[in-house]
C-alpha positions in Angstrom: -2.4 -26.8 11.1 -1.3 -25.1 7.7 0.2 -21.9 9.1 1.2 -19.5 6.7 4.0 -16.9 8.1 4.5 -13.3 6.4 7.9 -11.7 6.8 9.4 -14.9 7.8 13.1 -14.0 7.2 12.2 -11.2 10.2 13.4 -10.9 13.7 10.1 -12.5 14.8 9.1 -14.4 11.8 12.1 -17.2 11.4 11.6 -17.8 15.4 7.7 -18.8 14.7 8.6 -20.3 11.8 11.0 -22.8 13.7 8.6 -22.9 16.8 5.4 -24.1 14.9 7.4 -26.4 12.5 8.9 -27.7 15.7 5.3 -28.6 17.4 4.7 -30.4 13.9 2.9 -27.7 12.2 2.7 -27.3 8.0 5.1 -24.3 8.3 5.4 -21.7 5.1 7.5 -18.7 5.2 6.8 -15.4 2.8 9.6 -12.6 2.5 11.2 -10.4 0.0 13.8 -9.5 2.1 13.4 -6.0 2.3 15.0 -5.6 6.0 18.0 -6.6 4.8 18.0 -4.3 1.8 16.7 -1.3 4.3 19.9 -1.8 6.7 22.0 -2.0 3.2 20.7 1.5 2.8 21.1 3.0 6.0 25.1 1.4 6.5 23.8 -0.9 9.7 23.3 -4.5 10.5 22.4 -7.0 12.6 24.6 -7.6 15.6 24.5 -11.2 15.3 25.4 -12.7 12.2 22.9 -13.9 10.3 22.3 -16.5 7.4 19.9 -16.6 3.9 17.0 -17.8 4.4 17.9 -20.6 2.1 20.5 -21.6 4.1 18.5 -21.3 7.4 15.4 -23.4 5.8 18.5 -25.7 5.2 19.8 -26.0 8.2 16.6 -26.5 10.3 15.7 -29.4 7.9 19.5 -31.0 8.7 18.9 -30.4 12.6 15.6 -31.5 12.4 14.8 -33.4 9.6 11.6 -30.6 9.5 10.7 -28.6 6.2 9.5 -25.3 6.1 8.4 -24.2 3.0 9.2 -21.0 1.1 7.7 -18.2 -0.8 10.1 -15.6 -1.7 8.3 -12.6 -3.2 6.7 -9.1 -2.3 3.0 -9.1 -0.5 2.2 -5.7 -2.3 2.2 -8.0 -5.6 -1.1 -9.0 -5.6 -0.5 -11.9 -8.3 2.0 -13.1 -5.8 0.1 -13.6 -2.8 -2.7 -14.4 -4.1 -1.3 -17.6 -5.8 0.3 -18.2 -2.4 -2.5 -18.2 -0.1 -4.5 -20.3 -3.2 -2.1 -22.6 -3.3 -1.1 -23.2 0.2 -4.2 -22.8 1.4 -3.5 -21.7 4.9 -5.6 -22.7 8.4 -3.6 -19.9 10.0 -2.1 -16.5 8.9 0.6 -14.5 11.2 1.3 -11.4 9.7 4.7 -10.1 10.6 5.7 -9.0 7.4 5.5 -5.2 7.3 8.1 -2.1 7.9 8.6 -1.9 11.4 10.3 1.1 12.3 9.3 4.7 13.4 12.3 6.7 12.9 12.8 5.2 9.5 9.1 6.7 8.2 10.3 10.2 10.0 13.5 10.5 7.9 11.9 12.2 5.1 8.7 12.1 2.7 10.1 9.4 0.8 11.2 6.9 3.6 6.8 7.5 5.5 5.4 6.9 1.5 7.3 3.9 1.4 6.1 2.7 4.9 2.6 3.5 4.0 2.8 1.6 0.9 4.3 -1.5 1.6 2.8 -1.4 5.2 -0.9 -0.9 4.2 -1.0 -2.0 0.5 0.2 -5.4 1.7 -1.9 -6.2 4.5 -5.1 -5.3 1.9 -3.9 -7.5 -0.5 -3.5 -10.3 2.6 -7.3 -9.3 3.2 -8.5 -9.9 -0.5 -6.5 -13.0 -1.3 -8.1 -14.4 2.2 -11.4 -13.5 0.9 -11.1 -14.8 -1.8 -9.1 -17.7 -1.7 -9.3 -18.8 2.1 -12.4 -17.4 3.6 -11.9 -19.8 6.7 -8.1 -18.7 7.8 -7.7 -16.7 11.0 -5.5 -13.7 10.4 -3.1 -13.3 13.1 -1.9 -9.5 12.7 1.0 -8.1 14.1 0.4 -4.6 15.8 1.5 -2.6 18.3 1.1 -0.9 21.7 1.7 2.7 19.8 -1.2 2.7 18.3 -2.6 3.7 21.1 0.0 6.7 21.9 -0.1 7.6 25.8 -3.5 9.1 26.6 -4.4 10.3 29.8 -7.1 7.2 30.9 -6.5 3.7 31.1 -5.7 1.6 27.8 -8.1 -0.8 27.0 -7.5 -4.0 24.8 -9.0 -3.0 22.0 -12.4 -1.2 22.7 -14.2 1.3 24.8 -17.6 1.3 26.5 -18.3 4.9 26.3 -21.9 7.2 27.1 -22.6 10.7 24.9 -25.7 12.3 25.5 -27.2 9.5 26.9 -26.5 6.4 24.2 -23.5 4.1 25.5 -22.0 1.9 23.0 -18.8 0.2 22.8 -16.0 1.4 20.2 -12.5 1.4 18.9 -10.3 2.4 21.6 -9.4 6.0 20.2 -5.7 5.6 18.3 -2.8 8.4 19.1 -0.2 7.0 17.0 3.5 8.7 17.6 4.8 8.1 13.9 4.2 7.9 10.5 5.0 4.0 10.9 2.5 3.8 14.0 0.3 5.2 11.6 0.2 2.3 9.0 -0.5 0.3 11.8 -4.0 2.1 12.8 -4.7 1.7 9.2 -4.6 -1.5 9.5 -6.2 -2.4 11.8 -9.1 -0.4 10.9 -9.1 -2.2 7.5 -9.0 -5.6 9.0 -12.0 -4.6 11.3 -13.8 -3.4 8.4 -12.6 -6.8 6.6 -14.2 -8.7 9.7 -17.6 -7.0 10.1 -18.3 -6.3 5.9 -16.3 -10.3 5.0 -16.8 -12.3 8.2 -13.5 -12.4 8.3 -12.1 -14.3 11.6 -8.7 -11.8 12.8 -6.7 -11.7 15.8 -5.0 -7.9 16.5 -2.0 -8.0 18.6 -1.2 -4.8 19.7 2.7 -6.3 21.3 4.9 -4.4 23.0 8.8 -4.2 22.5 10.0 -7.7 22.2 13.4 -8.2 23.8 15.6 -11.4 23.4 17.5 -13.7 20.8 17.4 -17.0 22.4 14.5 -19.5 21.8 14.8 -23.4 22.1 15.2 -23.7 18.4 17.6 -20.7 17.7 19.5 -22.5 20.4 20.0 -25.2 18.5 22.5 -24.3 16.2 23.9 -20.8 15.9 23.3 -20.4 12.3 19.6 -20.2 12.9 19.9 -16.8 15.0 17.9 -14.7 14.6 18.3 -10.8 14.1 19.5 -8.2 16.3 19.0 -4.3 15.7 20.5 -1.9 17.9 20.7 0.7 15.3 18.9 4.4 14.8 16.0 2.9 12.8 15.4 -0.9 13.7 17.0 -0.9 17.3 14.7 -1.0 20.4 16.1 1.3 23.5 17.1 -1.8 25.6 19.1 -3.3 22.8 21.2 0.3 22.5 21.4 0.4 26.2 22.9 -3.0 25.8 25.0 -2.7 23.3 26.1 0.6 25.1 26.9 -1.4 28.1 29.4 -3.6 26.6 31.2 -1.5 24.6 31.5 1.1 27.4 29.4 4.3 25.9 26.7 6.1 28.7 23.2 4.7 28.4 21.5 7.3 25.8 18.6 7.9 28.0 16.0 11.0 26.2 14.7 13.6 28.3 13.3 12.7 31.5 13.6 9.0 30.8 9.9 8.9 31.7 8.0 7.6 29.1 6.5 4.5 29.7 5.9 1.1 27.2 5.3 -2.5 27.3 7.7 -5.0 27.2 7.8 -9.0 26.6 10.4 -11.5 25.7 10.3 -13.1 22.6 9.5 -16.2 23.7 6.3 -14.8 25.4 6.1 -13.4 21.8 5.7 -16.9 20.8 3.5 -18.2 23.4 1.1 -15.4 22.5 0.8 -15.9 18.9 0.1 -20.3 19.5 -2.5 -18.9 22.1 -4.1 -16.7 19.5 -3.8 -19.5 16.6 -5.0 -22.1 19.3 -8.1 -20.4 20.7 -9.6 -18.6 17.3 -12.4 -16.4 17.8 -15.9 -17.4 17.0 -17.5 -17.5 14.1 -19.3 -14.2 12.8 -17.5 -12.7 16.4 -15.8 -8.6 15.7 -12.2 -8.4 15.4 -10.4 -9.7 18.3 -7.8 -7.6 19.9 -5.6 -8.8 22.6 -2.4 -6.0 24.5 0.6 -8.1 23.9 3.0 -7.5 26.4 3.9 -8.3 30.2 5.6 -5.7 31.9 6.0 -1.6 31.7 8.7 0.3 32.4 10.3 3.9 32.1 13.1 4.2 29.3 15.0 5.4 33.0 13.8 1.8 34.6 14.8 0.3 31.1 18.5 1.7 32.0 18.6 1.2 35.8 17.7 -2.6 35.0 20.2 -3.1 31.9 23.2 -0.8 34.3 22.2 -3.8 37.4 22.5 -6.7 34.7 25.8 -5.3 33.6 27.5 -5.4 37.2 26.2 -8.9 37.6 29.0 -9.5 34.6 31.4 -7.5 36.1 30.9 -4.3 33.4 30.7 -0.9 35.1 28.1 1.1 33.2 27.3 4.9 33.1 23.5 6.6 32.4 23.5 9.7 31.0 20.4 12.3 29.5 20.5 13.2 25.8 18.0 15.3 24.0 15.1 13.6 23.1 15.1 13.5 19.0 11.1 12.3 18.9 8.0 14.4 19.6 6.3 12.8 22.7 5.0 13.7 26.2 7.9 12.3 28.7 5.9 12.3 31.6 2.2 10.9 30.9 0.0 8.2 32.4 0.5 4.6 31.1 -1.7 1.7 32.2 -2.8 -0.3 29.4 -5.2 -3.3 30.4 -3.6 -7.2 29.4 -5.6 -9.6 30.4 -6.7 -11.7 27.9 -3.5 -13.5 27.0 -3.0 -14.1 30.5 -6.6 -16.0 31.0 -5.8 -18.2 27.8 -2.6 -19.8 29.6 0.4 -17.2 28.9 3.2 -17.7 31.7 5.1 -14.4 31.5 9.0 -14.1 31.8 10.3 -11.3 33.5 13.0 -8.8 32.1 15.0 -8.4 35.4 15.3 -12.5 35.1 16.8 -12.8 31.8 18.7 -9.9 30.7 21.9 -11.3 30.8 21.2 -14.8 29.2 18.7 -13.5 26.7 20.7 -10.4 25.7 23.7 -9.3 27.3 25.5 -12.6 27.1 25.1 -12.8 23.2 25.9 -8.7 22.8 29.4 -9.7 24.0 29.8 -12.9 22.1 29.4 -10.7 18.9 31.0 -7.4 20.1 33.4 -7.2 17.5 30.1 -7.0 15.1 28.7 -3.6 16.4 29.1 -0.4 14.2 29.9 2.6 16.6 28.7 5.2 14.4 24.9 3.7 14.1 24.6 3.1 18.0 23.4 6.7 18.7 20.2 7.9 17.0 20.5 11.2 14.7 16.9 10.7 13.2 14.8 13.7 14.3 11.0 14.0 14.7 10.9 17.6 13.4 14.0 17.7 11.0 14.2 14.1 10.1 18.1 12.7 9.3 20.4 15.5 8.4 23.2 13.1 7.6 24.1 11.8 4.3 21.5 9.5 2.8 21.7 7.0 -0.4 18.5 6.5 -2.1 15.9 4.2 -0.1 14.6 0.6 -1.0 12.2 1.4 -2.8 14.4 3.1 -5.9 17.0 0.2 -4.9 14.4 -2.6 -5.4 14.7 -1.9 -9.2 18.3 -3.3 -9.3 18.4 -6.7 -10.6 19.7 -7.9 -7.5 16.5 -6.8 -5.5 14.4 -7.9 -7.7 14.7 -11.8 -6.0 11.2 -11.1 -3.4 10.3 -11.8 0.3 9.3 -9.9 3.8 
């Protein structure tokens, strides 16, 4: 298939990119590189060391002898990606490139605009240029699992049967985002499901979890295709602080209670998801399809009890201590979201307890001298937003000539 692959420079993007070219897909990459100029901003960077993606297309084709094909410009351009999607003519579109972070759209006004617009703008141009240019592409969209916030029934994938004064009808599972980012992300998807039922439109949602894990059959082929990893306040996940925190002997930043609950997948079942989705697209003139990425749940407490047990397997004695929580949430809430539908299309889950240490911990400590102490604990508050220092965001430092070169 042609597969077209938005934000491919990202921490999920490159490893599809080299997955699908690998399985002898037409693989295309878009990105304007905006992660990278967002962790310029905010003084943090990826743990592992990472290469241009120039010189990762590069080296996959010397590897490989596969080509990946670039577009390096900004989705929210609307001459850009339509001439992209014209041109390359796409079977397949997986839509990773967006803004992924909720503390960075609660620093300030200017950080949740910015979110908004490049989050929301891009994905309707994506929708337009499809219409218009490649009616018959199935839109694979990345969302997430906090669109749905934590309310007090079970989560379904996508849709509720419900009865009101005697008329049942099935509906958009009600959306609780818990931030400004989670926000674009309900946008979103309602625009896509309005894209679908007005357009005919075929779209996959995937509502995923938090992906865990560097190490994929192709980033293992050479270490200068690694991908990302964030441990920092506004792109880090909780299990990558805790291990990062583990290794360089700091207590496990647990908030609060430690009780609130998420889903959780590897990113190679981040993979297998997406080829199921591409492989098996919904029928024609069918609503939007949404499928609940993720295979396990734990407790941000579980999350540490797991990473503090991985830890002692490598001989590291970690500490778990409580910290104020800096984000507006319920800590103790229900939390049983339905995933079934990836699972009866073929996904074989990997568990977390199985592969901490060789999908994380091992590669924290082979890059230990990389991590920046003063951006492993958050400071980014719900309420208050960051009180520290600030330089201006991307979106004043995209008009520099050396942003101006496009991408994510």
């Amino acid at each position: 298939m042609r597969v077209l692959i938005l934000g491919g420079d990202g921490y999920l993007g490159w490893p599809t990119a080299m997955y699908f070219s690998k399985q002898g897909h037409a693989v295309a990459v878009v990105d304007n590189f905006t992660r990278r100029r967002m962790h310029l901003e905010r003084g943090s960077d990826s743990l592992t060391p990472i290469q241009s993606l120039h010189e990762r297309v590069n080296v996959w084709k010397q590897v490989t002898g596969k080509t990946i094909e670039m577009f390096v410009g900004d989705i929210q351009d609307w001459d850009f990606i339509h001439r992209v999607i014209k041109n390359f003519v796409p079977e397949a579109i997986i839509h990773y490139g967006e803004i992924p972070s909720a503390p960075y759209s609660m620093i300030d006004v200017h950080h949740a605009t910015f979110v908004h617009q490049n989050n929301v703008i891009g994905n309707l141009n994506v929708l337009f240029a499809i219409r218009d240019f490649a009616p018959a592409c199935h839109l694979i969209k990345l969302g997430t699992m906090g669109e749905y916030g934590t309310p007090n029934i079970d989560i379904e994938e996508g849709y509720i049967e419900i009865e009101h004064n005697g008329r049942r009808d099935t509906l958009p599972f009600p959306k609780q985002p818990g931030s400004f980012y989670h926000l674009t992300k309900v946008h979103d998807s309602n625009n896509i499901m309005f894209a679908n039922r007005i357009w005919g439109l075929q779209a996959t949602d995937l509502n995923q979890g938090v992906v865990y894990g560097i190490e994929t059959d192709e980033v293992n082929l050479d270490d200068r295709l690694l991908t990302r990893f964030d441990y920092d306040e506004s792109f880090g996940t909780a299990l990558n602080r805790f291990c990062v925190q583990a290794v360089v002997g700091i207590p496990l930043t647990v908030f609060g209670k430690g009780q609130q609950t998420r889903g959780y997948l590897n990113i190679r079942d981040t993979l297998q998801c997406v080829e199921l989705a591409m492989l098996n697209p919904p029928s024609a003139g069918s609503k939007m399809r949404v499928f609940n990425q993720f295979t396990e749940s734990f407790s941000v407490m579980q999350l540490a009890q797991i990473v503090q047990r991985a830890a002692a397997h490598l001989g590291i004695d970690v500490e778990i201590a409580h910290y104020e929580n800096p984000r507006v949430e319920s800590e103790v809430h229900h939390y049983n979201p339905k995933h079934s539908k990836l699972l009866d299309l073929g996904l074989k889950p990997r568990y977390l307890e199985n592969s901490l240490v060789e999908s994380v911990l091992t590669r924290v400590i082979q890059f230990k001298d990389h991590i920046i102490p003063d951006h492993i604990v958050p400071r980014i508050r719900w309420s208050e937003g960051d009180k520290g220092e600030k330089v201006d965001i991307v979106e004043r430092e995209a008009k520099s000539e050396e942003a101006v070169v496009s991408g994510d």
